[in-house]
C-alpha positions as a printed NumPy array, in Angstrom:
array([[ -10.578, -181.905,  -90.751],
       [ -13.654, -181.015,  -92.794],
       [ -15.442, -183.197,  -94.869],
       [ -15.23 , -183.178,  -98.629],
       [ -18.255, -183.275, -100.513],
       [ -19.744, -182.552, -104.004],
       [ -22.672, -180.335, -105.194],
       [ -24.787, -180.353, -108.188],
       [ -23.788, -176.462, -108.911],
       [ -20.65 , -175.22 , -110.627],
       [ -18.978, -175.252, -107.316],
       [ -16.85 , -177.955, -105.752],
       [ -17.367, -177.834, -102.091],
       [ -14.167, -178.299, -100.1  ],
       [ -11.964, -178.092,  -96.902],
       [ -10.391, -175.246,  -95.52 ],
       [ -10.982, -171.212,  -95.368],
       [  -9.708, -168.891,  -97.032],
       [  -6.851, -167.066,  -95.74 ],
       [  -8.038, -163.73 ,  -93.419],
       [  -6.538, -160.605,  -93.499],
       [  -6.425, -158.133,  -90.833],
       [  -8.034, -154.538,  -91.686],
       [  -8.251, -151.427,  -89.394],
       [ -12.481, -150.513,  -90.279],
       [ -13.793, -152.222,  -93.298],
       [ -15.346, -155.392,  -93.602],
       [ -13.816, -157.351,  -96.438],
       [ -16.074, -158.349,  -99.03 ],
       [ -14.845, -162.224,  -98.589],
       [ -16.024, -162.496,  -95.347],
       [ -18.976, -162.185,  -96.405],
       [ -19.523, -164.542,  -99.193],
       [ -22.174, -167.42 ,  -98.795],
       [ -19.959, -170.287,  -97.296],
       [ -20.158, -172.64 ,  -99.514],
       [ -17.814, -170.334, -101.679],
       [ -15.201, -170.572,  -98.528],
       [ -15.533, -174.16 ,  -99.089],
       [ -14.931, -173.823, -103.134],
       [ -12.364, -171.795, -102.282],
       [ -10.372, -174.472, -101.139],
       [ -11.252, -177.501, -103.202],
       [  -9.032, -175.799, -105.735],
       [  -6.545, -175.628, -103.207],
       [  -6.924, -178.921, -102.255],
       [  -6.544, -180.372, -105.763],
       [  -3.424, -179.665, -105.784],
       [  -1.921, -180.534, -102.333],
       [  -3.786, -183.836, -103.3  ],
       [  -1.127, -183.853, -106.649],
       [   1.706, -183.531, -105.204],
       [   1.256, -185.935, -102.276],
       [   0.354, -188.877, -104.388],
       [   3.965, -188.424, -106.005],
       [   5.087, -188.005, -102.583],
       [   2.722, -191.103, -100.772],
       [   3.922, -192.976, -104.383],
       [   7.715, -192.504, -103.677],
       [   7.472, -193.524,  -99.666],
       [   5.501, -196.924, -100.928],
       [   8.478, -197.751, -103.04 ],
       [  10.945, -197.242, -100.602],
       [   9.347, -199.7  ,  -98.345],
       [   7.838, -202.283, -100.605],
       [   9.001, -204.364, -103.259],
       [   5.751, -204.935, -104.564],
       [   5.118, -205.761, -108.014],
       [   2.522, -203.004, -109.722],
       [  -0.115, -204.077, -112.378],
       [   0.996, -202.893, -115.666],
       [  -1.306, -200.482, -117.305],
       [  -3.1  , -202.299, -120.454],
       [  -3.545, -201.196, -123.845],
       [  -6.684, -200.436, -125.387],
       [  -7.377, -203.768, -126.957],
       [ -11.41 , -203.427, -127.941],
       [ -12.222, -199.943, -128.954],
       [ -16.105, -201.368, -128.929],
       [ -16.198, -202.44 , -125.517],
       [ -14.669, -198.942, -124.288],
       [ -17.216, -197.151, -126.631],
       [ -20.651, -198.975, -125.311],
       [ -19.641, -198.364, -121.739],
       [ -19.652, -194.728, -121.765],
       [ -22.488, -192.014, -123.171],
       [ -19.882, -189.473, -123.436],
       [ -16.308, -188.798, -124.085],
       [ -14.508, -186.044, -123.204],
       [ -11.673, -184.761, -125.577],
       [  -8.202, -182.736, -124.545],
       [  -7.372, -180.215, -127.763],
       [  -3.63 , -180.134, -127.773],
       [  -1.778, -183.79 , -128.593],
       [  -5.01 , -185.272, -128.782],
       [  -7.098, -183.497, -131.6  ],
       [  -4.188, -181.198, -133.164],
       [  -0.908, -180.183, -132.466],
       [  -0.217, -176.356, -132.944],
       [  -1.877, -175.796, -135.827],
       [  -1.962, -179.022, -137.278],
       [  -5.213, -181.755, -137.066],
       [  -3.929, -185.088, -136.293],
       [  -4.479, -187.797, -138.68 ],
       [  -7.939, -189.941, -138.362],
       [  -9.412, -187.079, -136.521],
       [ -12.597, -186.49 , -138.433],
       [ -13.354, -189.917, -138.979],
       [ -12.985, -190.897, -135.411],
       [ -15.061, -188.128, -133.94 ],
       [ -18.139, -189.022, -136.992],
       [ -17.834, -192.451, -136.02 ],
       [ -18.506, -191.593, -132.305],
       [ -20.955, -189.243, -133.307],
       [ -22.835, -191.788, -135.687],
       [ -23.332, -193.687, -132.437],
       [ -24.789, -191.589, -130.232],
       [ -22.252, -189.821, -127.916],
       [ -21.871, -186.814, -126.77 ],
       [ -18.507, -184.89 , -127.096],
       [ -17.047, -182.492, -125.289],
       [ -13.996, -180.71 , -125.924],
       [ -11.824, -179.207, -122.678],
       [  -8.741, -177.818, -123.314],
       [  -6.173, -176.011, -120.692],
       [  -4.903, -173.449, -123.186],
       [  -6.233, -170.232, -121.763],
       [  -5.57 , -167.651, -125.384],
       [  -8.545, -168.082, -126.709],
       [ -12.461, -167.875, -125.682],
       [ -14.605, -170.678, -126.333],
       [ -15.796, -168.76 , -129.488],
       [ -12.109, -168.24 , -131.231],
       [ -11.875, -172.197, -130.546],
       [ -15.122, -172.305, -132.579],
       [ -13.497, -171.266, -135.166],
       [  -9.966, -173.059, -134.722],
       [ -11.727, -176.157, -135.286],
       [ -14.089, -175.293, -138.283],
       [ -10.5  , -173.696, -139.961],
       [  -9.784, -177.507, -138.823],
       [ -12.68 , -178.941, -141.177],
       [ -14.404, -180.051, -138.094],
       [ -18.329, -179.25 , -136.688],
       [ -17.671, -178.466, -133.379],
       [ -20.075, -176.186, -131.899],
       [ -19.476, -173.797, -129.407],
       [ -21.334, -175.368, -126.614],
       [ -19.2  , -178.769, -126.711],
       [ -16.227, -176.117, -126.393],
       [ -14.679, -176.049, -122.402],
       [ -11.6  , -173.555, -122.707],
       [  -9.695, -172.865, -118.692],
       [ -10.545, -168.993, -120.267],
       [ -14.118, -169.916, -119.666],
       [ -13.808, -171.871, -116.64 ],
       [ -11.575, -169.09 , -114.893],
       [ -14.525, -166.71 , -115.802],
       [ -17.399, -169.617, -114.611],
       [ -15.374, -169.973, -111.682],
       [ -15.748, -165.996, -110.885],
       [ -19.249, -166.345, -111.304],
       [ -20.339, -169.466, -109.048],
       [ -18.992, -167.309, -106.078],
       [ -20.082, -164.112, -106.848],
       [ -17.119, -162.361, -107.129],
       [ -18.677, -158.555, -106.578],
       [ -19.298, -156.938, -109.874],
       [ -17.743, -153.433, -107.9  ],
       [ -14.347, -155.533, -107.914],
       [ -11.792, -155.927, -110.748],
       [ -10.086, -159.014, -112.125],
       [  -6.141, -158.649, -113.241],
       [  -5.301, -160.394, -115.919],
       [  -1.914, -162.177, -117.183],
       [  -3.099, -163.507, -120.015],
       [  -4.098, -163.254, -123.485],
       [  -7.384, -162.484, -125.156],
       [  -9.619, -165.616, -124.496],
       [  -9.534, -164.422, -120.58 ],
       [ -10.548, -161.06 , -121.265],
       [ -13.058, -161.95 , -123.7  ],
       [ -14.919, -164.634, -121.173],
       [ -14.468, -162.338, -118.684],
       [ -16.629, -159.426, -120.902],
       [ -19.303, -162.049, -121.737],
       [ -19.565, -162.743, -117.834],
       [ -20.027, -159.283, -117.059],
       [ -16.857, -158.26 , -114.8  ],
       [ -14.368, -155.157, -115.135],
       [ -10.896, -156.256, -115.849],
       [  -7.426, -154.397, -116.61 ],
       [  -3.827, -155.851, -117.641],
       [  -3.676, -158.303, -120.727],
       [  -1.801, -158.584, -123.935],
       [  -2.053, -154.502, -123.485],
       [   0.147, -154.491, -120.539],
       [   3.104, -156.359, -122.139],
       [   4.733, -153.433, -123.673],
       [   4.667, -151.496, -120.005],
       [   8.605, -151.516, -118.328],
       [   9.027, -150.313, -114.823],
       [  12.286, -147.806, -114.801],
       [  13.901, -148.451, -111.74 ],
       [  14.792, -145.14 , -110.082],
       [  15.397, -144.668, -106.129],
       [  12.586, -144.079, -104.046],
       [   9.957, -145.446, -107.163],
       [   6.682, -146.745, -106.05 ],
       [   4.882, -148.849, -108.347],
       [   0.867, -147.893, -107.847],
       [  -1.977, -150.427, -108.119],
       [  -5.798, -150.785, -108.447],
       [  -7.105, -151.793, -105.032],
       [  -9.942, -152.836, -106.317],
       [  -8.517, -155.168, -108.02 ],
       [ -10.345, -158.627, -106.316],
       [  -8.807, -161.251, -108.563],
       [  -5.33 , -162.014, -110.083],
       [  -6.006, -164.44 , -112.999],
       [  -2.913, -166.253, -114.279],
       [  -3.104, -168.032, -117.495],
       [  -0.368, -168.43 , -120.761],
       [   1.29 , -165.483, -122.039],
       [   3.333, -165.231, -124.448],
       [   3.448, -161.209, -123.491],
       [   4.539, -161.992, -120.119],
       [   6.684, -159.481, -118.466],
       [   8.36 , -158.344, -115.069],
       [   5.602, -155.287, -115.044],
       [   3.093, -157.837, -115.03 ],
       [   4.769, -160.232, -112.154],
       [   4.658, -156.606, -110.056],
       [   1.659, -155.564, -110.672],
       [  -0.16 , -159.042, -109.771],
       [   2.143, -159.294, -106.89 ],
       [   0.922, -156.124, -105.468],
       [  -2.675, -157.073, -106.085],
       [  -2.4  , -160.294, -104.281],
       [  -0.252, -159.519, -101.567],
       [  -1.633, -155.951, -100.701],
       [  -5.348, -155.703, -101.887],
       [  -7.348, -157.841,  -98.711],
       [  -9.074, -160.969,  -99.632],
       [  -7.979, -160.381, -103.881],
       [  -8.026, -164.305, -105.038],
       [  -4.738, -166.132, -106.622],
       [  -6.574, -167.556, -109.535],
       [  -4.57 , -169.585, -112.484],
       [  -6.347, -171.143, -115.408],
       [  -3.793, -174.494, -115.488],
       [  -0.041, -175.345, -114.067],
       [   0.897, -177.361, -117.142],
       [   4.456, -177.093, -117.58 ],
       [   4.616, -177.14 , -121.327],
       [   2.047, -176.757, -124.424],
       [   2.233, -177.495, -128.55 ],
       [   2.754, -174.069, -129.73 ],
       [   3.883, -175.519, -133.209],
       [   3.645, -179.166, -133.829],
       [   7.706, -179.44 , -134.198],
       [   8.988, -179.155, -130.368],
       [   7.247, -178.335, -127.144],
       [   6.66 , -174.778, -125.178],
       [   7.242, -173.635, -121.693],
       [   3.579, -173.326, -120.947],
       [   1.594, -171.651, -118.433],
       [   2.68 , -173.157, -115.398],
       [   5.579, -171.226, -115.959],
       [   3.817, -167.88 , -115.645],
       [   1.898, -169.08 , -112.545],
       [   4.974, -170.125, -110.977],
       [   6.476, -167.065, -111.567],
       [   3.423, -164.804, -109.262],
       [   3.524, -168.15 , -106.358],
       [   7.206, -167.469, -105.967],
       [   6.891, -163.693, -105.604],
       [   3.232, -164.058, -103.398],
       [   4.634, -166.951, -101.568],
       [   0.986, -168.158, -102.437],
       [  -0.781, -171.511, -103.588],
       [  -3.669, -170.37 , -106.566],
       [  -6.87 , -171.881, -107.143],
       [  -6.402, -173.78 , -110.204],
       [  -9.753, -173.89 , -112.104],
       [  -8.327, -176.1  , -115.366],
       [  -8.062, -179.628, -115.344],
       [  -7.143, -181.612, -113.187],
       [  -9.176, -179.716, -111.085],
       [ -12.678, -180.892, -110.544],
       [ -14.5  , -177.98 , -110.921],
       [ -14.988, -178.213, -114.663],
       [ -15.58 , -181.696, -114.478],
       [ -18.664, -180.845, -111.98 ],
       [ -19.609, -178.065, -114.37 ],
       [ -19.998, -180.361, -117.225],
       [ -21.702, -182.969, -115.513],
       [ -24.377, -180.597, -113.946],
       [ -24.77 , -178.474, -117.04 ],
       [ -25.378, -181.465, -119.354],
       [ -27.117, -184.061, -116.843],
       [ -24.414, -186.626, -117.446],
       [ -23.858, -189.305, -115.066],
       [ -19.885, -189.402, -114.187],
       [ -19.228, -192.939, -114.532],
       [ -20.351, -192.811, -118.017],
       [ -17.61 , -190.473, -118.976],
       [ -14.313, -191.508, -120.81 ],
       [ -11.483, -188.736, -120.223],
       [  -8.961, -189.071, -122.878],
       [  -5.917, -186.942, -123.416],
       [  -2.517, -187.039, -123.613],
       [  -1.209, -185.867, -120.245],
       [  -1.496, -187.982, -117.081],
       [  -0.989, -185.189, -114.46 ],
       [  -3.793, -183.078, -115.718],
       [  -6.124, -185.436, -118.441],
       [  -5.677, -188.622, -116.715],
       [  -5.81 , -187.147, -113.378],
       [  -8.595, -184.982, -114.203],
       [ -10.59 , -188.078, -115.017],
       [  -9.774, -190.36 , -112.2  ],
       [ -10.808, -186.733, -109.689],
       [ -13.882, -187.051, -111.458],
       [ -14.638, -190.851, -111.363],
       [ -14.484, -191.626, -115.006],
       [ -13.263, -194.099, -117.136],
       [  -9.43 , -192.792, -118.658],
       [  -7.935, -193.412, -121.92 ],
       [  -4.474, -191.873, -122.952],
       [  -2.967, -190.982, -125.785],
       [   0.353, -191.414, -126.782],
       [   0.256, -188.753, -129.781],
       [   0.92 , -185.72 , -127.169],
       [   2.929, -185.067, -124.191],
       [   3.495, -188.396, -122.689],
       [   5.46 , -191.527, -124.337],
       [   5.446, -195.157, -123.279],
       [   8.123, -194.92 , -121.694],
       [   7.371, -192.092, -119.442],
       [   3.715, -194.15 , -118.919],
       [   5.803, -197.208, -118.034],
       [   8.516, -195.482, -115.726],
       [   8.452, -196.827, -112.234],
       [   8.747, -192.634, -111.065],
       [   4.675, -192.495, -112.924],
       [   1.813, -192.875, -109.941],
       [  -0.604, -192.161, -112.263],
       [  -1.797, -194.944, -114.254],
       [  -4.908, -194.519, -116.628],
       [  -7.792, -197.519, -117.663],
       [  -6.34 , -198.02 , -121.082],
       [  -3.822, -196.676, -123.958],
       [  -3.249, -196.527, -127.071],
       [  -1.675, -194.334, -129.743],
       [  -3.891, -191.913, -130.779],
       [  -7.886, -191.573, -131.104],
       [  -7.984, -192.758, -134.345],
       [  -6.892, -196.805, -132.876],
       [ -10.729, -196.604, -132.267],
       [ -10.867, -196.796, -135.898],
       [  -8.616, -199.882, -136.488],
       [  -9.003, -201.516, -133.131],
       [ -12.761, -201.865, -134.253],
       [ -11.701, -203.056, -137.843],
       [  -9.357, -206.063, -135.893],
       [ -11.852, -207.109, -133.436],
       [ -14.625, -207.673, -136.625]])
């Protein structure tokens, strides 16, 4: 087994090598990519094995020991947290707004944190819009966000792209919406599919052949609320028939806060979809994969254990944070409840909880 290790670059450097694929006279253009890239491959790869073995490891331990677990503590002294960290890391949706709507003691909060000195950053899973369009989600918001504090998985699927230097002669596929192809344009590569490709139908006839780009050298997967069976096809093809073309999805979350009055099947659902018809795992380049996490720490200098992750999902915020070797906070105005935080089934437990971001308002009011 091959060591895991870390690099100050955008990549994550990492275990295995990428799948091969026989070809009669060419040399694919993977096999000859610096090999650190073979290794970043991977990590991705890894992430996730690593996610769904500590449910599995988690379940075995309880089966064979009656052991009594710590209970997880709320966040008692908001101060405390604060001074330990230089700079806190926000989730968007259940933490800063749901849908459409800013959740109350927002501004406040993030002026207070401001006021003393940290840095914020802003990483969100949702995958519809580039780092620019959430720009301007959060001054429609009322709140001074600027673009570089702004981490979108559209922008890290694009980043991703260009720490391995995906050839700019190859083409990405996208299942997505806007914010992919629009990071995608900014980083310089050709791409094809999108919201354009959701009116397309396939008519079934005998003996039809559905064609395909082979130069397509990338599938990326991200929410879509266009999503279709020409798409499914078409990035099938791509991955299963064009040699070496990459299985990339910008998160697996199972649901998101399309409107603040239920929840949505979210893009995990559409990724799911392409790894039952490829019979393939994808690199997932959203949290709680650590490649944005190394992004943001080499692009801004910061020192990991002076982080604070804080978001309202514990298989992607919490465990994004704890990949990363920072201090975790969650929030209970999103996804997950107390209960679900308290269940015996959870293996992920964060530092500290509390209700929302704005208890570092109140909790600082009680402890003067």
């Amino acid at each position: 087994m091959l060591r895991i290790e870390s690099v100050l670059t955008t990549r994550a450097v990492v275990t295995a090598l990428p799948q091969t694929h026989k070809s009669n006279n060419s040399t694919l253009w993977f096999q000859s990519v610096p090999r650190s890239y073979k290794f970043c491959r991977n990590s991705l790869l890894l992430n996730n094995s690593k996610r769904k073995a500590s449910y599995s490891s988690s379940n075995s331990s309880r089966m064979t020991s009656f052991t009594t677990r710590a209970a997880v503590q709320p966040l008692k002294n908001a101060d405390e947290l604060i001074d330990s960290v230089e700079t806190f890391i926000f989730d968007c949706d259940g933490v800063i707004w749901k849908g459409d709507k800013l959740i109350e003691g927002v501004p406040e909060t993030l002026d207070m944190l401001r006021s003393k000195g940290k840095r914020l950053v802003f990483v969100t899973n949702n995958s519809t819009k580039s780092r620019k369009q959430y720009g301007k989600k959060f001054e429609t918001l009322g709140l001074d966000v600027s673009e570089e504090e702004i981490f979108a998985s559209s922008f890290a699927a694009a980043a991703y792209l260009k720490s391995i230097d995906f050839p700019k002669d190859k083409k990405v596929y996208v299942i997505g919406e806007d914010g992919i192809l629009k990071e995608l344009e900014l980083a310089g590569f050709q791409y094809l599919g999108g919201p354009e490709d959701g009116d397309k139908k396939i008519e079934l006839k005998p003996g039809f052949l559905m064609e395909h780009d082979h130069d397509v050298g990338a599938v990326v997967v991200g929410f879509d609320r266009y999503f279709n069976y020409y798409k499914i096809q078409y990035g099938t093809l791509c991955i299963r028939e064009n040699p070496g073309c990459l299985f990339i999805a910008t998160n697996r979350d199972a649901v998101t806060h399309l409107t603040d009055a239920q929840e949505w099947a979210g893009g995990g659902s559409m990724v799911g979809a392409l790894g039952g018809s490829t019979q393939r795992e994808p690199l997932v380049v959203g949290k709680p994969s650590t490649f944005m996490m190394d992004y943001l720490a080499n692009k801004f200098g910061i020192a990991k254990s002076q982080i604070c992750m804080v978001g309202d999902r514990l298989d992607t915020d919490i465990l994004f944070g704890q990949n990363g070797g920072c201090k975790t906070l969650l929030v209970l105005s999103g996804v997950t409840s107390l209960e679900t935080l308290q269940s015996p089934n959870n293996s992920i437990q964060p530092d500290f909880y509390t209700n929302k971001i704005s208890d570092f308002l109140s909790l600082k009011a009680a402890a003067v």
